[in-house]
ROVODREN-798691 format. One record per residue (C-alpha): residue in one letter; y, z, x; residue number from 1; chain. Coordinates in steps of 0.02 Angstrom, whole numbers. Layout:
N
<node residuo="A" y="Y" z="Z" x="X" num="NUM" cadena="A"/>
...
***
This chain:
253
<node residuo="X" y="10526" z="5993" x="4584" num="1" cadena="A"/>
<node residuo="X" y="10432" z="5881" x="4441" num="2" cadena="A"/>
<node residuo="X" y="10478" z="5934" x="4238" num="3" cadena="A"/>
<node residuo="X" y="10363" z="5947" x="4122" num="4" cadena="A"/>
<node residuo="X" y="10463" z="5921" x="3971" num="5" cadena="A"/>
<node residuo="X" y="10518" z="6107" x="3995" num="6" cadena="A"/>
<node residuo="X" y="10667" z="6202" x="4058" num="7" cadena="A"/>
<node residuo="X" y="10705" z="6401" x="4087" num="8" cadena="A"/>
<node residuo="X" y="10801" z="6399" x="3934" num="9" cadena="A"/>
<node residuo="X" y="10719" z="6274" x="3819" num="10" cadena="A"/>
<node residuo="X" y="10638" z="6107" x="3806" num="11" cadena="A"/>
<node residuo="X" y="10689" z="5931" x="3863" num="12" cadena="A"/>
<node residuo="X" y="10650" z="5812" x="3695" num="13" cadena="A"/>
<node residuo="X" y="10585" z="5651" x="3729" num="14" cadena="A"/>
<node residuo="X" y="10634" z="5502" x="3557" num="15" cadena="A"/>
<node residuo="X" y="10531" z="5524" x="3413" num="16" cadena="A"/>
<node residuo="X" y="10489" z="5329" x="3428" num="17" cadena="A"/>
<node residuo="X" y="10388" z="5275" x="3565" num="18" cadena="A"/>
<node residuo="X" y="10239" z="5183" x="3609" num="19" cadena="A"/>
<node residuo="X" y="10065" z="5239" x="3673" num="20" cadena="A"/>
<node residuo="X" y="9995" z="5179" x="3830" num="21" cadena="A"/>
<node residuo="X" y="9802" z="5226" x="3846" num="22" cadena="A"/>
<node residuo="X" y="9765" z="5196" x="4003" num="23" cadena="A"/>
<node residuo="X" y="9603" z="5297" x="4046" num="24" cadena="A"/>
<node residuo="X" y="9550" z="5331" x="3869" num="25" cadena="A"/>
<node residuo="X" y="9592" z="5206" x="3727" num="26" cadena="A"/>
<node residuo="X" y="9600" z="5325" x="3554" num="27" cadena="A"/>
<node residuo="X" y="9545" z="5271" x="3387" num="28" cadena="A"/>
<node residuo="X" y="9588" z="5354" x="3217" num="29" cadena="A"/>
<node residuo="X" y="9392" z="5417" x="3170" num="30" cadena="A"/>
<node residuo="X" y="9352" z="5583" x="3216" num="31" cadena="A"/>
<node residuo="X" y="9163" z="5534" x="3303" num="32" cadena="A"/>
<node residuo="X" y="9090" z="5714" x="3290" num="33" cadena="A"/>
<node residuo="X" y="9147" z="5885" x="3144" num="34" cadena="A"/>
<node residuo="X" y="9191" z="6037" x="3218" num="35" cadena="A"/>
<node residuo="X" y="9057" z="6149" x="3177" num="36" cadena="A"/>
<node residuo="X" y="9071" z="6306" x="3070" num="37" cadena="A"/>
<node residuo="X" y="9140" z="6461" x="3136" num="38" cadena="A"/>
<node residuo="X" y="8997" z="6597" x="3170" num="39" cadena="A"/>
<node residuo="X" y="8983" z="6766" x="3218" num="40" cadena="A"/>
<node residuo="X" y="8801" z="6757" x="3295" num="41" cadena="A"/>
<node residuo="X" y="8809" z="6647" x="3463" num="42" cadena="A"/>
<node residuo="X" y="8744" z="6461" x="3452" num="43" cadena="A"/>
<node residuo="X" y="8687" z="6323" x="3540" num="44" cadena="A"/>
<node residuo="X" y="8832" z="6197" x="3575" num="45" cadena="A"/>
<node residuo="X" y="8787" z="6045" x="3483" num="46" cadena="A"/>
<node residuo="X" y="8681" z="5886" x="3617" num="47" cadena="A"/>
<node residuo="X" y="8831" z="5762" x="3563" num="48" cadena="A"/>
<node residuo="X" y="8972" z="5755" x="3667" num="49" cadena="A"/>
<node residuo="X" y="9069" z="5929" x="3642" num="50" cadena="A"/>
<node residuo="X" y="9118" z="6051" x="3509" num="51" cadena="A"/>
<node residuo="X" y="9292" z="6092" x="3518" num="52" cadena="A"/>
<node residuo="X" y="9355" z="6288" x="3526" num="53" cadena="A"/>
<node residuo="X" y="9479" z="6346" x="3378" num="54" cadena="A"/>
<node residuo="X" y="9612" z="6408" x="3473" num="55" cadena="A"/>
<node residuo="X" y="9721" z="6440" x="3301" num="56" cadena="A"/>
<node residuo="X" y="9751" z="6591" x="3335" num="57" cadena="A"/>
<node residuo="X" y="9829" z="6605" x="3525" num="58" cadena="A"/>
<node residuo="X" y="9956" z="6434" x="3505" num="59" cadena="A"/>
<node residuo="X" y="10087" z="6559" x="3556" num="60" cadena="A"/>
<node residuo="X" y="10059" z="6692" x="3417" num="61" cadena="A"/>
<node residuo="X" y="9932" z="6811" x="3485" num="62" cadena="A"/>
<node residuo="X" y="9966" z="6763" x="3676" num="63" cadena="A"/>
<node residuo="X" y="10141" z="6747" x="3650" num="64" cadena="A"/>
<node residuo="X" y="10148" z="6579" x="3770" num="65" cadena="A"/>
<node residuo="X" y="10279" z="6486" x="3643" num="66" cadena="A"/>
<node residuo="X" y="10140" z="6348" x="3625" num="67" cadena="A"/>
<node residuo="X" y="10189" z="6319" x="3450" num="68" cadena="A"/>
<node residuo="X" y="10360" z="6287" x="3455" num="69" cadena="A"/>
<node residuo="X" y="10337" z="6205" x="3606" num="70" cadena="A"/>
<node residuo="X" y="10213" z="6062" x="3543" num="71" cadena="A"/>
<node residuo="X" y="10323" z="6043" x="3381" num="72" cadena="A"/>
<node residuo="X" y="10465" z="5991" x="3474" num="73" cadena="A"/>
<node residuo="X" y="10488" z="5784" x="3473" num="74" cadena="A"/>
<node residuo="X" y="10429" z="5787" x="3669" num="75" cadena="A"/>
<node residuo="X" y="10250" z="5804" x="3602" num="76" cadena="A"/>
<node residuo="X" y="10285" z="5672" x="3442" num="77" cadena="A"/>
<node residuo="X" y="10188" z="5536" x="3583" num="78" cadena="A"/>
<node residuo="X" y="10012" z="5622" x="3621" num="79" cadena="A"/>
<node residuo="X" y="9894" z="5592" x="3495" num="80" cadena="A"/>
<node residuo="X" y="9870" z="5758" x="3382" num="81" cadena="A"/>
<node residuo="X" y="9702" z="5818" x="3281" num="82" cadena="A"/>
<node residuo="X" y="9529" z="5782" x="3328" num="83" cadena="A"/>
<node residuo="X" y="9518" z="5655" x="3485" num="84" cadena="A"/>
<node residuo="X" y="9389" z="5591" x="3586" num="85" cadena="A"/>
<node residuo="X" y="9430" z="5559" x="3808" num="86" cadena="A"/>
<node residuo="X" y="9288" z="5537" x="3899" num="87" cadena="A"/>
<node residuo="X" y="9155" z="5545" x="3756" num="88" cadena="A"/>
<node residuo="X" y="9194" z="5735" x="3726" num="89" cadena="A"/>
<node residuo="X" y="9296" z="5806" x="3575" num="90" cadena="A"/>
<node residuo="X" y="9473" z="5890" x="3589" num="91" cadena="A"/>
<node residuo="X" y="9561" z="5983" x="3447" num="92" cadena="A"/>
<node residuo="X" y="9756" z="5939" x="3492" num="93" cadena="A"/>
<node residuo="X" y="9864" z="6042" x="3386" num="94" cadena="A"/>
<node residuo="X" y="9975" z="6161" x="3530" num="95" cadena="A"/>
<node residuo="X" y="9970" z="6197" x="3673" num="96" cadena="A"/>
<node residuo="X" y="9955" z="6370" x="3784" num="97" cadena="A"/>
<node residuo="X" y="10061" z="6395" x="3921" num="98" cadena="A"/>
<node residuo="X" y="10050" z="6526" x="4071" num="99" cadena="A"/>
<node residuo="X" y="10184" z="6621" x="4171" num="100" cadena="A"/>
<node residuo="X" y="10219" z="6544" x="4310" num="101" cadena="A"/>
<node residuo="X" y="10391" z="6573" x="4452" num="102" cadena="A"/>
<node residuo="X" y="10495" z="6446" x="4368" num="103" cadena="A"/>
<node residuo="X" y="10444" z="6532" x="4182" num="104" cadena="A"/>
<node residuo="X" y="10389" z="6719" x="4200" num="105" cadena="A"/>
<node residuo="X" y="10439" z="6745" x="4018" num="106" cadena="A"/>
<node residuo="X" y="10273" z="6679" x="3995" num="107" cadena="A"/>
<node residuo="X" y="10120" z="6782" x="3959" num="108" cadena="A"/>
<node residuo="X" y="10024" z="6808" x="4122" num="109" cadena="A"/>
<node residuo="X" y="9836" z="6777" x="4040" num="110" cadena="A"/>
<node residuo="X" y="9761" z="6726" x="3880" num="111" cadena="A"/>
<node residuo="X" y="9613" z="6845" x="3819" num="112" cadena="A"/>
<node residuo="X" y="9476" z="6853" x="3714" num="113" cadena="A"/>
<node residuo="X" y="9452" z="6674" x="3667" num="114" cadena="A"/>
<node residuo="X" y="9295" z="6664" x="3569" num="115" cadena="A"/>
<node residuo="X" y="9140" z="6552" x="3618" num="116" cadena="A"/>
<node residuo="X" y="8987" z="6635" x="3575" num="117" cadena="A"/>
<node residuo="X" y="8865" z="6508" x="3606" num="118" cadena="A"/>
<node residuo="X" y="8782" z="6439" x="3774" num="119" cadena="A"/>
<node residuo="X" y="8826" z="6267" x="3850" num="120" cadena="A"/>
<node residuo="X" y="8788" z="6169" x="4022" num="121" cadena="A"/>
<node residuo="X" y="8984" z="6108" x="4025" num="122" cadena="A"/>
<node residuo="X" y="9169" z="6181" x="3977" num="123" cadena="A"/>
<node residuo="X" y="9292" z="6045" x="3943" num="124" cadena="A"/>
<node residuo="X" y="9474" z="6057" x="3957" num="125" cadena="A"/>
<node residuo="X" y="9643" z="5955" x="3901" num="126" cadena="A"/>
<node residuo="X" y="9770" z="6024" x="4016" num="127" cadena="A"/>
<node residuo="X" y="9931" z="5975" x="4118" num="128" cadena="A"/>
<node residuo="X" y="10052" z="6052" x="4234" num="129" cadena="A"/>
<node residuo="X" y="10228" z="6107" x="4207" num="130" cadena="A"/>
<node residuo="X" y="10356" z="6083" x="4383" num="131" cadena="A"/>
<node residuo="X" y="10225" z="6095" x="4532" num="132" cadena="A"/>
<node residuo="X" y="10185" z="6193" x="4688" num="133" cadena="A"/>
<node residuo="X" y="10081" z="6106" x="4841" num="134" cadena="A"/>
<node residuo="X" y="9923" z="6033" x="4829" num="135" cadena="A"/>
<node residuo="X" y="9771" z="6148" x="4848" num="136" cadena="A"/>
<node residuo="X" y="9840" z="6297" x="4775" num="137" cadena="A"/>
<node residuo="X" y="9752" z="6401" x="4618" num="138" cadena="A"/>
<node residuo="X" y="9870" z="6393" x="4477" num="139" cadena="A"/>
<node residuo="X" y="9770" z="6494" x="4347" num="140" cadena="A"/>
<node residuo="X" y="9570" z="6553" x="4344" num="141" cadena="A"/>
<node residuo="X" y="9458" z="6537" x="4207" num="142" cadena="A"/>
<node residuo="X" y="9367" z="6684" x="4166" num="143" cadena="A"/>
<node residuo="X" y="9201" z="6669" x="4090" num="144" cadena="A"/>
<node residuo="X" y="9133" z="6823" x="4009" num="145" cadena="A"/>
<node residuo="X" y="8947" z="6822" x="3958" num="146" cadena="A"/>
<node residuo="X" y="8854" z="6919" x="3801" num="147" cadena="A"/>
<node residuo="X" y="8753" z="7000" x="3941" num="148" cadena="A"/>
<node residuo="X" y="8908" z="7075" x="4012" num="149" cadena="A"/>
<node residuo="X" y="8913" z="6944" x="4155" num="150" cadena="A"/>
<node residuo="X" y="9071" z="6879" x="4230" num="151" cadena="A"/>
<node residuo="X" y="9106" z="6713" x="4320" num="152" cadena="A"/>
<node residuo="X" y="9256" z="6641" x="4380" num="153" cadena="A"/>
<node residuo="X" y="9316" z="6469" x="4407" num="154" cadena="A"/>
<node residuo="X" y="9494" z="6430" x="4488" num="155" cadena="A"/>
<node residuo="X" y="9603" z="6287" x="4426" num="156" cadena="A"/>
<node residuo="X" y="9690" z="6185" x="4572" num="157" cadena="A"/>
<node residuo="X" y="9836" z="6086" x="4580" num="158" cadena="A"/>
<node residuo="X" y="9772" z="5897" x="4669" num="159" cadena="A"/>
<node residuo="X" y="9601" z="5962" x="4626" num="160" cadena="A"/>
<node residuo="X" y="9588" z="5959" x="4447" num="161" cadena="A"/>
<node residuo="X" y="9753" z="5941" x="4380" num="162" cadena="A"/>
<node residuo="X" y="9927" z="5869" x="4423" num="163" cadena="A"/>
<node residuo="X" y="10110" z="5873" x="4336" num="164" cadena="A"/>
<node residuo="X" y="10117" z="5789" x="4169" num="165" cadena="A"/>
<node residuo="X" y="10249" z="5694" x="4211" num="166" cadena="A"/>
<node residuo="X" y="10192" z="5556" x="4321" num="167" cadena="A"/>
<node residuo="X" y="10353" z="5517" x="4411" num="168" cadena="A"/>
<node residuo="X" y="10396" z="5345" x="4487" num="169" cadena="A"/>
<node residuo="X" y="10420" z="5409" x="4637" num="170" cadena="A"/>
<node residuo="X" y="10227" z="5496" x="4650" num="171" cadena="A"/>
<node residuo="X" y="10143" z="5460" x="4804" num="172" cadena="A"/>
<node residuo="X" y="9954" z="5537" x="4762" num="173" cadena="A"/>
<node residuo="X" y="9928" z="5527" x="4555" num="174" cadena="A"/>
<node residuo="X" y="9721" z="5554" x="4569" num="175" cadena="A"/>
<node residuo="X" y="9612" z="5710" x="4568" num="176" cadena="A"/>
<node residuo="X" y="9489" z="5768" x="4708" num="177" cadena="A"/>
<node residuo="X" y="9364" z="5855" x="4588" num="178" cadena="A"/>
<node residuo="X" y="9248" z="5705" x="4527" num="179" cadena="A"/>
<node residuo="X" y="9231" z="5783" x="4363" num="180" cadena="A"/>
<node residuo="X" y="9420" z="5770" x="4313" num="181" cadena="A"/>
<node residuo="X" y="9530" z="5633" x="4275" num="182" cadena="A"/>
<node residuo="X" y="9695" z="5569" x="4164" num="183" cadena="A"/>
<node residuo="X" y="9621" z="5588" x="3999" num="184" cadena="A"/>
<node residuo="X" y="9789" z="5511" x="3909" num="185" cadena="A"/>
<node residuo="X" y="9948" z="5426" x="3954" num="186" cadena="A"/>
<node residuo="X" y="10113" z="5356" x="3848" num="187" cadena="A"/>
<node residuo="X" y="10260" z="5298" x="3878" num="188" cadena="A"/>
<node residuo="X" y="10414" z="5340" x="3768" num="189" cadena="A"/>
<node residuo="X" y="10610" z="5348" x="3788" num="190" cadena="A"/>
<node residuo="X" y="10591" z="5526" x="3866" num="191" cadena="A"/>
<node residuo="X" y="10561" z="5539" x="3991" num="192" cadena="A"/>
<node residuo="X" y="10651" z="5372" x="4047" num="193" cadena="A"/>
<node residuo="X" y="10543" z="5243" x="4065" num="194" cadena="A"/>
<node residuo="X" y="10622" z="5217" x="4246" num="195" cadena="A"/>
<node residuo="X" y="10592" z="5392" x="4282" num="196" cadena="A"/>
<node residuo="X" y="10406" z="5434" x="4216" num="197" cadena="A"/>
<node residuo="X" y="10283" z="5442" x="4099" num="198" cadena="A"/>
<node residuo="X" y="10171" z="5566" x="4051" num="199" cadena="A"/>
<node residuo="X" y="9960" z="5621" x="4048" num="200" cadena="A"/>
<node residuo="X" y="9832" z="5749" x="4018" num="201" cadena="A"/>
<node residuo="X" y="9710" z="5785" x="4121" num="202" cadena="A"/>
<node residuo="X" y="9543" z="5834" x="4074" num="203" cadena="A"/>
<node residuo="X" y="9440" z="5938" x="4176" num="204" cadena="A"/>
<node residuo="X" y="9233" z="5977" x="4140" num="205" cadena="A"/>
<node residuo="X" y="9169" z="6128" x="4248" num="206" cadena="A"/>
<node residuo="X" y="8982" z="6168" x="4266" num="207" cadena="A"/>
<node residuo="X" y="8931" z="6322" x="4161" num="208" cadena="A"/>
<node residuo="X" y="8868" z="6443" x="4314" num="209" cadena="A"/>
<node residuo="X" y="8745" z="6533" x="4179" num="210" cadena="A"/>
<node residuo="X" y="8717" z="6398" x="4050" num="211" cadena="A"/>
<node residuo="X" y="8535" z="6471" x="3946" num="212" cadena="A"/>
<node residuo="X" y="8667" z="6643" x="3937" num="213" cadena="A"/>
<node residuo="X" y="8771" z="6649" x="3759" num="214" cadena="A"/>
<node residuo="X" y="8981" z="6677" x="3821" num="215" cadena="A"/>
<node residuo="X" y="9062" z="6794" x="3707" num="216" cadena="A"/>
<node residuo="X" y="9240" z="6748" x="3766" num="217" cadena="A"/>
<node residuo="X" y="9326" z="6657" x="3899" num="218" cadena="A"/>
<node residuo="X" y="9507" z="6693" x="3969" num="219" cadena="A"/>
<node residuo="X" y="9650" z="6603" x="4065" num="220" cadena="A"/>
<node residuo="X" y="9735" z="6718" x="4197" num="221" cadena="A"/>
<node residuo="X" y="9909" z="6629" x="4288" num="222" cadena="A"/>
<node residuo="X" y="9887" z="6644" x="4501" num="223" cadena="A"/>
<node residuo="X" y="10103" z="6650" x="4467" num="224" cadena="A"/>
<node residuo="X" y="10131" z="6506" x="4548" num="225" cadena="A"/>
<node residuo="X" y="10263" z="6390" x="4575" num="226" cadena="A"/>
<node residuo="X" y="10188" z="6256" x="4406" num="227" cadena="A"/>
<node residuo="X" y="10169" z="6325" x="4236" num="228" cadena="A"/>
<node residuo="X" y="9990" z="6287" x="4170" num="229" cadena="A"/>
<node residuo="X" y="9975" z="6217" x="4015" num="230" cadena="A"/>
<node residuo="X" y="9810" z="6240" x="3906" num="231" cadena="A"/>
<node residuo="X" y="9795" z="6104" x="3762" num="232" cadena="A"/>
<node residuo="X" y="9634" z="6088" x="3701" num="233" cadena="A"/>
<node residuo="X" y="9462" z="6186" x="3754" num="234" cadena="A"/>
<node residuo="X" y="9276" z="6126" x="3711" num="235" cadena="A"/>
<node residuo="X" y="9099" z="6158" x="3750" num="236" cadena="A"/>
<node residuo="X" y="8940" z="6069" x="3752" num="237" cadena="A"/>
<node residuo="X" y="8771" z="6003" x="3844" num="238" cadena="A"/>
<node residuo="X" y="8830" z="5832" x="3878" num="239" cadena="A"/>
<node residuo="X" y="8930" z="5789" x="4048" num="240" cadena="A"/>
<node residuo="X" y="9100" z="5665" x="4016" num="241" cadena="A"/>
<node residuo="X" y="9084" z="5479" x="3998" num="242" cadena="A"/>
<node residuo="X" y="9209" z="5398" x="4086" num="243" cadena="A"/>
<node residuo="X" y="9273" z="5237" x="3986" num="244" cadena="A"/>
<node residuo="X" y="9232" z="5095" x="4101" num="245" cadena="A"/>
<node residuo="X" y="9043" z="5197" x="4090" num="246" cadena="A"/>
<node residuo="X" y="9040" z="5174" x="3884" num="247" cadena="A"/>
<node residuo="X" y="9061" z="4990" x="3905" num="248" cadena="A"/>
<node residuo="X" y="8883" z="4981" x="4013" num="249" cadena="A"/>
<node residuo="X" y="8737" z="4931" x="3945" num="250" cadena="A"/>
<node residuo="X" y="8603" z="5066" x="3962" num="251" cadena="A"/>
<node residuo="X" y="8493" z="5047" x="4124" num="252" cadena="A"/>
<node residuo="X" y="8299" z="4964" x="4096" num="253" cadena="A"/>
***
C-alpha cells in the first residue's frame, strides 16, 4: 500500500533541501490574477482563469483534519506555497484538508459549510491521495449546495481523477481517465528517496451542473475508503483549464 507522506501515528518528513521538478506545469513567482474580496452577497466568478476559495478557516481548525500541522511539517517544504497558477487557473496553497479514511479514521469524516456564494461554469481542485484502494472506487463526494436550496453531487474517483501523491517507481498506470484532470505539480526531493518516488498534485475541474444558480456552500464527505483524500486548494470560475503544451499555441485564424 502507497504512503503519502503520512503514517497512523504521525508524518514521514521528507529534507528541507530539494529541488523542484515541474513537469506538467512550470511555476513562476508572479501571482497572474488577486483574489477577490470576501462578500456576503453572491457574485459572479471573475472571466479570467479562476478565483481561488479562502479555506482559512477549515486547514484543520474548524474540520479538525490536522491540515495545518500536517502542511507545516518539512514533507510539504517542496510544493510551491501561496498563490499559483497549473493549468491557467489560480490555487491558494497554504494547507491542506484531509478526510477519514480506513488507514486514518481519526480523521473528520466531511468538511462543511465551505463558502462560495457566487455562480461559476467550473470548480477547480488541487488534491492528492494518501495510501490507495483499487481503481474506480469513490473516495470522497463533493457536495454542491445551491442558494435556491438545490443539491448536486459529484463523486471523486481513484484512476479517474486522482491518484497517490507519491508516484512510486514501481507504478504501472500514473494517468487519469477523466479528460479534465491531470498532474498539476511534481518535485523531487530527498524524501521520499529519489529511488523510491516522487511526488504530484492532481488537479481536477468538474462542470458546474447549475452554473447561472449562486452556491452558498460546498462540502467534502469521505466514501471511508481504503486512501485518505487530501483537499489542498479549491477555486471557481467561467474559464475551463489550459493545459501547458495548449498556452504555448498560437491562437487559431
Amino acid at each position: 500500500m502507497s504512503a503519502f507522506g503520512l503514517r497512523v501515528i504521525g508524518v514521514l518528513s521528507w529534507a528541507a533541501s530539494a529541488t523542484l521538478v515541474f513537469g506538467a506545469e512550470t511555476q513562476t513567482n508572479e501571482t497572474k490574477s488577486a483574489v477577490p474580496p470576501k462578500s456576503s452577497a453572491p457574485t459572479i466568478a471573475s472571466d479570467a482563469g479562476a478565483d481561488p476559495i479562502d479555506l482559512t478557516e477549515f486547514y484543520g481548525k474548524a474540520s479538525g483534519t490536522e491540515g495545518d500541522d500536517w502542511f507545516s511539517h518539512p514533507d510539504w517544504k517542496i510544493v510551491p506555497k501561496g498563490l499559483q497558477t497549473f493549468d491557467g487557473i489560480l490555487f491558494d496553497v497554504s494547507g491542506t484538508l484531509l478526510l477519514r479514511s480506513q488507514n486514518m479514521p481519526q480523521l473528520k469524516e466531511a468538511i462543511r459549510g465551505i463558502p462560495v456564494k457566487r455562480t461559476c461554469r467550473y470548480i477547480h481542485l488541487l488534491h492528492g491521495v494518501g495510501y490507495s484502494d483499487n481503481d474506480g472506487v469513490t473516495i470522497a463526494i463533493l457536495e454542491i449546495h445551491y442558494v435556491n436550496g438545490d443539491k448536486r453531487e459529484i463523486p471523486i474517483i481513484l484512476g479517474v481523477h486522482v491518484r497517490n501523491w507519491w508516484k512510486e517507481k514501481t507504478e504501472t498506470i500514473s494517468t487519469v481517465s477523466d479528460p479534465l484532470s491531470r498532474v498539476a505539480w511534481s518535485g523531487q526531493g530527498e524524501y521520499p528517496p529519489p529511488q523510491r518516488a516522487s511526488v504530484r498534485l492532481f488537479r481536477s475541474t468538474f462542470e458546474n451542473p447549475l452554473p447561472a444558480e449562486p452556491i452558498a456552500q460546498i462540502d467534502f464527505v469521505s466514501r471511508n475508503s481504503k486512501a485518505i483524500p487530501c483537499i489542498v486548494s479549491l477555486s471557481v470560475g467561467n474559464q475551463p483549464p489550459v493545459p501547458k503544451g495548449q498556452q504555448d499555441k498560437p491562437p487559431e485564424r
